[in-house]
C-alpha positions, 0 to 999 in steps of 0.5 A, spaced: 300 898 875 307 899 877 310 906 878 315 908 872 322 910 873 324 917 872 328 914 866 323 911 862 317 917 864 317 919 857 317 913 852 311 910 856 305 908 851 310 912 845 312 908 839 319 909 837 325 906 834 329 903 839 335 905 835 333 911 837 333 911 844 341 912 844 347 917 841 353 915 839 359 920 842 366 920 839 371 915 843 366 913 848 361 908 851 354 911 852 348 908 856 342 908 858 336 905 863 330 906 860 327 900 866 330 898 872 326 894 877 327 888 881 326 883 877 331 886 871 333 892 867 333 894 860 339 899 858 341 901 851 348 902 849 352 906 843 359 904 843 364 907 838 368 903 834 374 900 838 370 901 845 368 897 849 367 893 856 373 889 859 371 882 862 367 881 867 362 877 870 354 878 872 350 875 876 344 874 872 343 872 865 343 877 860 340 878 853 343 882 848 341 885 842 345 889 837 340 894 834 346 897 829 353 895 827 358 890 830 360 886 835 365 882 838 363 878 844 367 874 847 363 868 853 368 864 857 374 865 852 369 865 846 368 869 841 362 872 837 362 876 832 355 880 832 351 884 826 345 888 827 339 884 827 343 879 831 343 876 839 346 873 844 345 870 851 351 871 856 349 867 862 349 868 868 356 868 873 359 866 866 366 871 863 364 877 858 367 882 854 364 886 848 369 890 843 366 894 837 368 892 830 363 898 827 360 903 832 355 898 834 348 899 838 345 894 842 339 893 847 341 889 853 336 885 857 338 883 865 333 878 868 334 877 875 329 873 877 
């Protein structure tokens, strides 16, 4: 079996609200890596109402899933607006952004093989 990373040392074999797993802080965008391999990472994120990230684009393709609140993400000039409970797949090489309607928490997948 693989070694863990440090970011996931004490969530291994734990049950737990992945909810949980990140705060919200006031103005701001907070993340954290729980996996980063070679092959992908799982990052989770809590954004205050009115952040978020400006257009950009990814190499890989990515899974997003909204753990709380709500979202609007924009894929190649479309706009989505995402409810806890909700997913999108942002593609790879594909222009994205992400905004909070609502302070909003996601889970982000990243497959990069």
């Amino acid at each position: 079996m693989a070694q863990s990373g440090k970011q996931s040392e004490g969530l291994i074999a734990k049950a737990m609200r992945a909810v949980d797993l990140v705060d919200y802080q006031e103005g701001s965008v907070v993340s954290k890596e729980i996996i980063n391999k070679a092959t992908g990472t799982i990052t989770f994120f809590a954004f205050d109402e009115e952040q978020g990230l400006s257009e950009h684009t990814a190499p890989f393709d990515a899974f997003v899933y909204l753990l709380d609140g709500e979202a609007d993400i924009t894929i190649s000039g479309k706009t989505l607006r995402l409810k806890e409970g909700e997913m999108v797949i942002m593609p790879a090489n594909k222009s994205h952004a992400l905004k909070a309607k609502s302070k909003f928490k996601m889970m982000l997948i990243m497959i990069k093989s």
